[in-house]
C-alpha positions as a printed NumPy array, in Angstrom:
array([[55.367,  5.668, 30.586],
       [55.429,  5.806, 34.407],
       [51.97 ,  4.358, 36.032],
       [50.567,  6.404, 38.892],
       [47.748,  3.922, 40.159],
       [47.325,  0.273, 39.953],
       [45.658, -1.349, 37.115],
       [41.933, -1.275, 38.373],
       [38.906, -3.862, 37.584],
       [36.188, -3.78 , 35.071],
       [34.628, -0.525, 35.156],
       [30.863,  0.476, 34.506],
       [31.348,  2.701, 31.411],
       [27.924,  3.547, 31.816],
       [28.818,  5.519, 35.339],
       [32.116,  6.677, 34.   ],
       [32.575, 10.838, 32.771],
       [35.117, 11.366, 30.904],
       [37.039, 14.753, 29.378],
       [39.859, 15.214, 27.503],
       [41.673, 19.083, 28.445],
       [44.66 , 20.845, 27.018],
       [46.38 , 23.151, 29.635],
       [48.059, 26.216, 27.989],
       [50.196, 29.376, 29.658],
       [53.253, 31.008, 29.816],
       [54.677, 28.055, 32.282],
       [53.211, 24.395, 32.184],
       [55.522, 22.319, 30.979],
       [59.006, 21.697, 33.428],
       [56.883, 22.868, 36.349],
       [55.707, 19.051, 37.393],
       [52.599, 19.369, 36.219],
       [51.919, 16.201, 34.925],
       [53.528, 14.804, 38.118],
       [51.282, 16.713, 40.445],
       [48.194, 15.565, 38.058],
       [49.204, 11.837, 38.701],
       [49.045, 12.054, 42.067],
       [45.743, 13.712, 42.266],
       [44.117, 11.015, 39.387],
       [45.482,  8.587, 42.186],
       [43.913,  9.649, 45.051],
       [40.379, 10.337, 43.271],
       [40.813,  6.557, 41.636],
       [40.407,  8.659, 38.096],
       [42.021,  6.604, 35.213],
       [43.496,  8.068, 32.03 ],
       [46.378,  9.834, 30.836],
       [48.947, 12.998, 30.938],
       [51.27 , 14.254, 28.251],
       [53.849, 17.437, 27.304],
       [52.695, 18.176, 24.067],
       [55.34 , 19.803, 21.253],
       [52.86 , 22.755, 20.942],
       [53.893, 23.621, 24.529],
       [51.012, 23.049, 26.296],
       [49.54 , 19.765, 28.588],
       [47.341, 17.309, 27.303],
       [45.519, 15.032, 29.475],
       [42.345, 12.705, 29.709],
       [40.383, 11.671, 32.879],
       [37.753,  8.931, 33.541],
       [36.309,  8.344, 36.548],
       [33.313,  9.293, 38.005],
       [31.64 , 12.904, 37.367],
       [32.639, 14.885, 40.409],
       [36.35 , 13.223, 40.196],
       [36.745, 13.96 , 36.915],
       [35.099, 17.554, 37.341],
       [37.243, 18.048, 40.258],
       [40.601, 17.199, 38.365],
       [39.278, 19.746, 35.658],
       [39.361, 22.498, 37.846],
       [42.896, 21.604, 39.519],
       [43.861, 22.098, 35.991],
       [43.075, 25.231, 35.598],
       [45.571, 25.939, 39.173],
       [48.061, 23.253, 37.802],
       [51.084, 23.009, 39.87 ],
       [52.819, 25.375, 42.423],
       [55.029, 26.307, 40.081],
       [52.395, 26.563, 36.865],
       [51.196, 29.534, 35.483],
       [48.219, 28.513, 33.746],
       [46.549, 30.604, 31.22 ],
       [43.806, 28.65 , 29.942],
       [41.953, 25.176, 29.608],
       [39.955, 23.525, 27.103],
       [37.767, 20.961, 27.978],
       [36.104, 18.354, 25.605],
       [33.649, 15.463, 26.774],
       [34.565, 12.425, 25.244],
       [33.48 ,  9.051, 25.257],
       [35.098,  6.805, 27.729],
       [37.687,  4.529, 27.214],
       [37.519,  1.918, 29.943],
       [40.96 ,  3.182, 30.696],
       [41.899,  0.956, 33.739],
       [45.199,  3.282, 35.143],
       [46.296,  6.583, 35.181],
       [49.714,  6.976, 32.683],
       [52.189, 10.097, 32.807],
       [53.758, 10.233, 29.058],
       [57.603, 10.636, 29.233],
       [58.887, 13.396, 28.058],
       [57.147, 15.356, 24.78 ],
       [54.719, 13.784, 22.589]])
Protein backbone atom coordinates (compact mmCIF):
# COMPACT_ATOMS: atom_id res chain seq x y z
CA UNK A 1 0.00 0.00 0.00
CA UNK A 2 1.24 3.47 -1.04
CA UNK A 3 -0.14 6.38 1.47
CA UNK A 4 -1.39 9.52 -0.25
CA UNK A 5 -1.83 11.87 2.90
CA UNK A 6 -0.27 11.94 6.24
CA UNK A 7 -1.64 10.05 9.07
CA UNK A 8 -4.16 12.71 10.51
CA UNK A 9 -5.39 13.27 14.34
CA UNK A 10 -8.38 12.07 16.17
CA UNK A 11 -11.30 12.70 14.15
CA UNK A 12 -14.98 13.60 15.27
CA UNK A 13 -16.82 10.53 13.89
CA UNK A 14 -19.80 12.26 14.73
CA UNK A 15 -19.00 15.08 11.81
CA UNK A 16 -17.49 12.49 9.55
CA UNK A 17 -19.77 11.09 6.11
CA UNK A 18 -18.69 8.34 4.87
CA UNK A 19 -19.51 6.09 1.44
CA UNK A 20 -18.19 3.23 0.13
CA UNK A 21 -18.53 3.26 -4.23
CA UNK A 22 -17.63 0.71 -6.82
CA UNK A 23 -16.66 2.36 -10.21
CA UNK A 24 -17.54 0.10 -13.22
CA UNK A 25 -17.02 0.69 -17.31
CA UNK A 26 -15.46 -0.44 -20.20
CA UNK A 27 -11.96 1.31 -18.97
CA UNK A 28 -11.17 1.90 -15.15
CA UNK A 29 -8.66 -0.09 -14.23
CA UNK A 30 -4.81 0.76 -15.95
CA UNK A 31 -6.13 4.26 -16.60
CA UNK A 32 -4.65 5.78 -13.06
CA UNK A 33 -7.63 5.95 -11.55
CA UNK A 34 -6.89 5.12 -8.25
CA UNK A 35 -3.83 7.42 -8.59
CA UNK A 36 -5.83 10.41 -9.67
CA UNK A 37 -8.41 9.50 -6.65
CA UNK A 38 -5.42 9.77 -4.14
CA UNK A 39 -4.54 12.91 -5.03
CA UNK A 40 -7.93 14.38 -4.89
CA UNK A 41 -8.70 12.47 -1.15
CA UNK A 42 -5.42 14.53 -0.42
CA UNK A 43 -6.26 17.76 -1.23
CA UNK A 44 -9.97 17.55 0.31
CA UNK A 45 -8.15 15.96 3.67
CA UNK A 46 -10.75 12.84 2.92
CA UNK A 47 -9.35 9.60 4.56
CA UNK A 48 -10.04 6.06 3.35
CA UNK A 49 -9.14 3.76 0.75
CA UNK A 50 -8.80 2.75 -3.18
CA UNK A 51 -8.55 -0.68 -4.73
CA UNK A 52 -8.56 -2.66 -8.44
CA UNK A 53 -10.92 -5.17 -7.75
CA UNK A 54 -10.67 -8.85 -9.74
CA UNK A 55 -14.28 -8.20 -10.96
CA UNK A 56 -12.75 -5.36 -13.03
CA UNK A 57 -14.10 -2.56 -11.57
CA UNK A 58 -12.73 0.20 -8.63
CA UNK A 59 -13.55 -0.03 -5.19
CA UNK A 60 -13.04 2.75 -2.90
CA UNK A 61 -14.18 4.30 0.54
CA UNK A 62 -14.11 8.01 1.61
CA UNK A 63 -14.47 9.74 5.04
CA UNK A 64 -14.28 13.09 5.53
CA UNK A 65 -16.64 15.61 5.83
CA UNK A 66 -20.08 15.62 3.74
CA UNK A 67 -19.36 17.95 0.87
CA UNK A 68 -15.66 16.30 0.53
CA UNK A 69 -16.83 13.12 0.49
CA UNK A 70 -19.89 14.09 -1.85
CA UNK A 71 -17.53 15.88 -3.98
CA UNK A 72 -15.09 12.81 -4.44
CA UNK A 73 -18.37 10.81 -5.32
CA UNK A 74 -19.06 12.72 -8.20
CA UNK A 75 -15.28 12.84 -9.54
CA UNK A 76 -15.96 9.21 -9.59
CA UNK A 77 -18.37 9.10 -11.77
CA UNK A 78 -15.63 11.34 -14.41
CA UNK A 79 -12.71 9.14 -13.02
CA UNK A 80 -9.55 9.82 -14.75
CA UNK A 81 -8.62 11.40 -18.18
CA UNK A 82 -8.18 8.34 -19.49
CA UNK A 83 -11.42 6.46 -17.68
CA UNK A 84 -14.40 5.61 -19.29
CA UNK A 85 -16.74 5.25 -16.59
CA UNK A 86 -19.99 3.57 -16.95
CA UNK A 87 -21.50 3.55 -13.68
CA UNK A 88 -21.19 4.07 -9.78
CA UNK A 89 -22.69 2.63 -6.84
CA UNK A 90 -22.73 4.37 -3.82
CA UNK A 91 -23.41 2.93 -0.26
CA UNK A 92 -23.39 5.06 3.09
CA UNK A 93 -21.55 3.36 5.57
CA UNK A 94 -20.59 3.89 8.94
CA UNK A 95 -17.31 5.55 9.48
CA UNK A 96 -14.25 4.08 10.27
CA UNK A 97 -12.08 6.71 11.92
CA UNK A 98 -9.84 5.98 9.02
CA UNK A 99 -6.91 8.43 9.73
CA UNK A 100 -5.12 8.33 5.85
CA UNK A 101 -6.03 7.85 2.52
CA UNK A 102 -4.40 4.17 1.13
CA UNK A 103 -4.11 3.21 -2.73
CA UNK A 104 -4.20 -0.85 -2.72
CA UNK A 105 -1.37 -2.26 -4.96
CA UNK A 106 -2.23 -3.91 -7.63
CA UNK A 107 -5.72 -6.25 -7.68
CA UNK A 108 -7.49 -7.24 -4.67
Amino acid sequence: MTEASTPGTEIDLSETHARQVRVSGPRVQDVHFREHCAERAAQAAVTGWVSNELDGTVAARFEGTRGAVEDLVAWCRDGSPEAEVAEVSVETVEPEGLTEFTVHDGVA
